[in-house]
C-alpha angles and dihedrals in degrees: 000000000000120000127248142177129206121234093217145055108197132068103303086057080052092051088048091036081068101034091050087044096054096045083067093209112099129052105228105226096192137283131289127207143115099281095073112185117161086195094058123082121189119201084353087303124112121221109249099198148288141293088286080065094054097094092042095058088038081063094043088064088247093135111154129082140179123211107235097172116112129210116202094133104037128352090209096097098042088053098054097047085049086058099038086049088051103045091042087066103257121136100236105220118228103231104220114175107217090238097049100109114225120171118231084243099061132084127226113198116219119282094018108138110212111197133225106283095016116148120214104176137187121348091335115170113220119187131204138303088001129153115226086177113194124328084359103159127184118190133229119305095006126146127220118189129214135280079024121158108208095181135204100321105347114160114213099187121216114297099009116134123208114193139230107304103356106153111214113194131220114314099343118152129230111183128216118296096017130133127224108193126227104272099014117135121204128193146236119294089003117156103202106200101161125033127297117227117227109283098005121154111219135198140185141352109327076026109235130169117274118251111222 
């Protein structure tokens, strides 16, 4: 099996940890991140050391990595250690739960992590270094940008399009057609039924921006 490290030490490294562990196909190596702490394991895996490690391991031969780093608050920081992993020479790993369900027709960019129970239908267009979290499920046709959080449960319905770095909540619904724009965040529970600017910030159920 080929060796791999995860870029992350919190809940989201423990989500790819398992996900790495049942593809069956990678060795995991350890974790690398800033709180360095030979003593801690995380999953059963120590972490081996920090960014300043990165060209050591690349020598090593140790050229695969996984992105462990989440992003249900802001995409921002998944995305640059995305770039700074990519641009230091490492082969970011596409982290596919065997249970996760793709159809031959769709496409899955570098570096995206597809959860146990996600749904990628029909000619969906996937791009890098996105999250489908758990029972995810994103309809026909649809595009998904990259640097993208589904999270828990979101439904993506067939030939939406949610753009770089949109951020979708736990369990929120956006219906068939409709446009997510790059930034926007949309909460919990929303039903998105009309376009999302870019950056918006949605709430409810037809989702509407919330007046503060």
């Amino acid at each position: 099996m080929e060796e791999v490290v995860i870029l992350g030490t919190g809940s989201h490294a423990k989500v790819v940890v398992d996900i790495i562990e049942a593809m069956g196909r990678y060795e995991i190596v350890g974790l690398l991140w800033h709180d360095t702490d030979p003593s801690r394991l995380v999953r059963g895996y120590p972490i081996i050391g920090n960014e300043t490690d990165w060209p050591r391991l690349l020598e090593q031969g140790i050229r695969h990595a996984a992105i462990g780093l989440g992003g249900w608050t802001d995409n921002r920081d998944r995305r640059e250690l995305y770039t700074r992993a990519l641009k230091a020479g490492f082969e970011i790993v596409t982290a596919q739960h065997p249970s996760a369900v793709v159809s031959q027709s769709a496409s899955i960019g570098r570096g995206s992590t597809l959860c146990a129970g996600s749904v990628v239908n029909t000619e969906v267009a996937i791009g890098v270094n996105s999250i489908l979290a758990i029972g995810a499920m994103v309809e026909h046709e649809a595009h998904i940008g990259d640097h993208v959080l589904l999270s828990n449960g979101v439904n993506v319905g067939g030939r939406a399009a949610v753009q770089d770095g949109a951020l979708i909540a736990t369990g929120a619904t956006i219906v068939g057609g409709v446009t997510i724009g790059a930034g926007a965040l949309v909460a919990a529970g929303a039903v998105v039924v009309s376009d999302v600017e870019p950056g918006a910030r949605v709430f409810g159920a037809p989702a509407r921006p919330r007046i503060t």
